[in-house]
Every structure is written in structure tokens, then in C-alpha cells.
C-alpha positions, 0 to 999 in steps of 0.5 A: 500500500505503500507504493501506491501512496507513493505513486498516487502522490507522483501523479497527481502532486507533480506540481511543487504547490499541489504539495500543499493543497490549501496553498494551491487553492488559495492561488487558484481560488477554488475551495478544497473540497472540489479537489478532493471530489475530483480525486475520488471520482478518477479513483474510485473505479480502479479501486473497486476493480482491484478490489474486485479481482482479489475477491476473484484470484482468493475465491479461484485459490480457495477452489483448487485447494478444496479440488486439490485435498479431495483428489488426495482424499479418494484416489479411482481404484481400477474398478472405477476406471472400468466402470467409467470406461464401460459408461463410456462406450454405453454412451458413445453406443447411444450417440451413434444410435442417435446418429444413425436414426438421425441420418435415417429420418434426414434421408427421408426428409430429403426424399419427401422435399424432392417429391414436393418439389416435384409436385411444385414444379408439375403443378407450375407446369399444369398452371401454365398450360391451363393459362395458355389454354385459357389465352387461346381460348379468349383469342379463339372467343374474339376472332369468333366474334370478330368474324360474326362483326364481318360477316354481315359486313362482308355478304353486304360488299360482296353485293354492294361494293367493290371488291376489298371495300368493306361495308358499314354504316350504309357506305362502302370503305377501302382500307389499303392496310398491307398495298399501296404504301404511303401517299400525300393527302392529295395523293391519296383523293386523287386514287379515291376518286379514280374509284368513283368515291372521295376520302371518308367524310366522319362527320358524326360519333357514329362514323368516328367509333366504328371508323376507328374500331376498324383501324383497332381490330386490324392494326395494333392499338396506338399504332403509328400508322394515320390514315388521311380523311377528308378534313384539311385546313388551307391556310388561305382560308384558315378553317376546316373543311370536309372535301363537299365544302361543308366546315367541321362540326366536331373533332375528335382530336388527339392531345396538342392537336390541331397543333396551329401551324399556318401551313396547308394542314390535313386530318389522320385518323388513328388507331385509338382505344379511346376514339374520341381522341384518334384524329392529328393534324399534319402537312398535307404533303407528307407521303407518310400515311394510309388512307381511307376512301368513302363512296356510296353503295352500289345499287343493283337494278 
């Protein structure tokens, strides 16, 4: 204890006027009791922790020297060797038994995971085929539909109109879906009137519904492709008008259209699911579009 006087006075009382505490408190003016605070609160941790180890290291040495005299006091006679040996293999006997029986059932829960996974997998396989099944049968349902949408529509062109015009809303049509390429507005009248008719006049929600169901049903929906009708814009005249003369009505114009443009503008309908908003304005002389021609039925005597 001693030394540890020594060294806490080294440490702490490195200055010549911490050897005199009331000195060096009246210097610095702080009153003593906050030193002495201070000195036990850095201490006491250590203190307590020293003191616990030689709790530790007296209670370790009481324990071996119990440990010690009962090993001198009962020596194991070659019975007791014998007898642990014996337990000894008892036990290692029941180990590999547990073993074993453990391998056993692993094994066998192994074998079940791998029908359940193969059950898992036939059952996705099934799945999938139901729901192919089922898409073919959906697109088996709308062609049977479509065709029953057609027909009526069919029998009435054969007797009506020209071959590869299609009949509805009592007029006769000619879509050039897969021919003919691309031409410019006046292009595209031009080969409608050769036919006897004009480019399509829609000029009514009924016209403009089943106009844009046909460019649906035969073209992917929101194509690119734009079909010419007859609506156009000169720019000398500044309005709208349909090839008879008569101005637009109603407009069924995709979002930023009519775009404003001061040039001669003219009207592509579109393939849109909602055909309220199937029609854009373009220059009339770009040859990048299809075309819709729109004559009367033909009447036979």
C-alpha cells in the first residue's frame, strides 16, 4: 500500500504547490473540497476493480485447494476406471444410435422435399398450360366474334361494293392496310376518286367509333400508322373543311392537336382505344400515311 501512496502522490502532486493543497487553492481560488471530489471520482473505479479481482484470484485459490485435498482424499481404484470406461462406450453406443436414426429420418426428409418439389414444379407446369389454354381460348372467343362483326359486313360488299371495300354504316370503305404504301393527302383523293368515291367524310360519333374500331381490330392499338380523311385546313382560308365544302362540326382530336401551324394542314385518323381522341393534324404533303376512301353503295337494278 505503500507504493501506491507513493505513486498516487507522483501523479497527481507533480506540481511543487499541489504539495500543499490549501496553498494551491488559495492561488487558484477554488475551495478544497472540489479537489478532493475530483480525486475520488478518477479513483474510485480502479479501486473497486482491484478490489474486485482479489475477491476473484482468493475465491479461484480457495477452489483448487478444496479440488486439490479431495483428489488426495479418494484416489479411482481400477474398478472405477472400468466402470467409467464401460459408461463410456454405453454412451458413445447411444450417440451413434442417435446418429444413425438421425441420418435415417434426414434421408427421408430429403426424399419427401424432392417429391414436393416435384409436385411444385408439375403443378407450375399444369398452371401454365391451363393459362395458355385459357389465352387461346379468349383469342379463339374474339376472332369468333370478330368474324360474326364481318360477316354481315362482308355478304353486304360482296353485293354492294367493290371488291376489298368493306361495308358499314350504309357506305362502302377501302382500307389499303398491307398495298399501296404511303401517299400525300392529295395523293391519296386523287386514287379515291379514280374509284368513283372521295376520302371518308366522319362527320358524326357514329362514323368516328366504328371508323376507328376498324383501324383497332386490324392494326395494333396506338399504332403509328394515320390514315388521311377528308378534313384539311388551307391556310388561305384558315378553317376546316370536309372535301363537299361543308366546315367541321366536331373533332375528335388527339392531345396538342390541331397543333396551329399556318401551313396547308390535313386530318389522320388513328388507331385509338379511346376514339374520341384518334384524329392529328399534319402537312398535307407528307407521303407518310394510309388512307381511307368513302363512296356510296352500289345499287343493283
Amino acid at each position: 500500500m505503500a507504493n501506491m501512496e507513493t505513486g498516487f502522490n507522483t501523479l497527481v502532486c507533480e506540481d511543487d504547490n499541489l504539495e500543499h493543497p490549501d496553498n494551491f487553492f488559495s492561488q487558484q481560488g477554488q475551495p478544497g473540497h472540489r479537489f478532493q471530489k475530483t480525486y475520488v471520482s478518477i479513483w474510485s473505479p480502479v479501486v473497486a476493480g482491484l478490489t474486485g479481482l482479489a475477491v476473484v484470484l482468493l475465491m479461484l485459490n480457495i477452489g483448487l485447494g478444496i479440488y486439490h485435498s479431495n483428489m488426495k482424499g479418494n484416489q479411482l481404484t481400477l474398478e472405477d476406471v472400468e466402470d467409467i470406461r464401460s459408461e463410456l462406450n454405453d454412451m458413445e453406443a447411444s450417440y451413434k444410435a442417435a446418429f444413425e436414426s438421425t441420418n435415417n429420418y434426414k434421408k427421408q426428409l430429403d426424399s419427401k422435399l424432392k417429391d414436393s418439389t416435384k409436385t411444385k414444379w408439375e403443378l407450375e407446369h399444369q398452371t401454365k398450360r391451363n393459362n395458355d389454354y385459357q389465352k387461346n381460348m379468349d383469342k379463339i372467343t374474339k376472332n369468333i366474334a370478330l368474324l360474326k362483326y364481318q360477316l354481315p359486313k362482308t355478304e353486304q360488299a360482296c353485293r354492294l361494293c367493290l371488291p376489298d371495300w368493306v361495308w358499314f354504316n350504309s357506305m362502302c370503305y377501302f382500307f389499303p392496310f398491307e398495298s399501296m404504301g404511303y401517299k400525300s393527302w392529295s395523293q391519296a383523293r386523287h386514287f379515291c376518286q379514280l374509284y368513283g368515291g372521295d376520302l371518308a367524310v366522319i362527320n358524326s360519333t357514329v362514323k368516328q367509333n366504328s371508323t376507328v374500331m376498324h383501324l383497332v381490330q386490324n392494326l395494333e392499338p396506338n399504332s403509328s400508322v394515320g390514315f388521311w380523311v377528308g378534313l384539311r385546313n388551307l391556310a388561305r382560308e384558315d378553317s376546316w373543311k370536309w372535301p363537299d365544302g361543308k366546315l367541321l362540326v366536331e373533332g375528335y382530336w388527339m392531345d396538342g392537336n390541331p397543333t396551329g401551324v399556318k401551313d396547308d394542314v390535313c386530318v389522320a385518323v388513328y388507331a385509338r382505344e379511346n376514339f374520341f381522341k384518334a384524329w392529328g393534324d399534319t402537312n398535307c404533303n407528307a407521303q407518310n400515311k394510309k388512307w381511307i376512301c368513302e363512296k356510296a353503295e352500289h345499287k343493283w337494278g
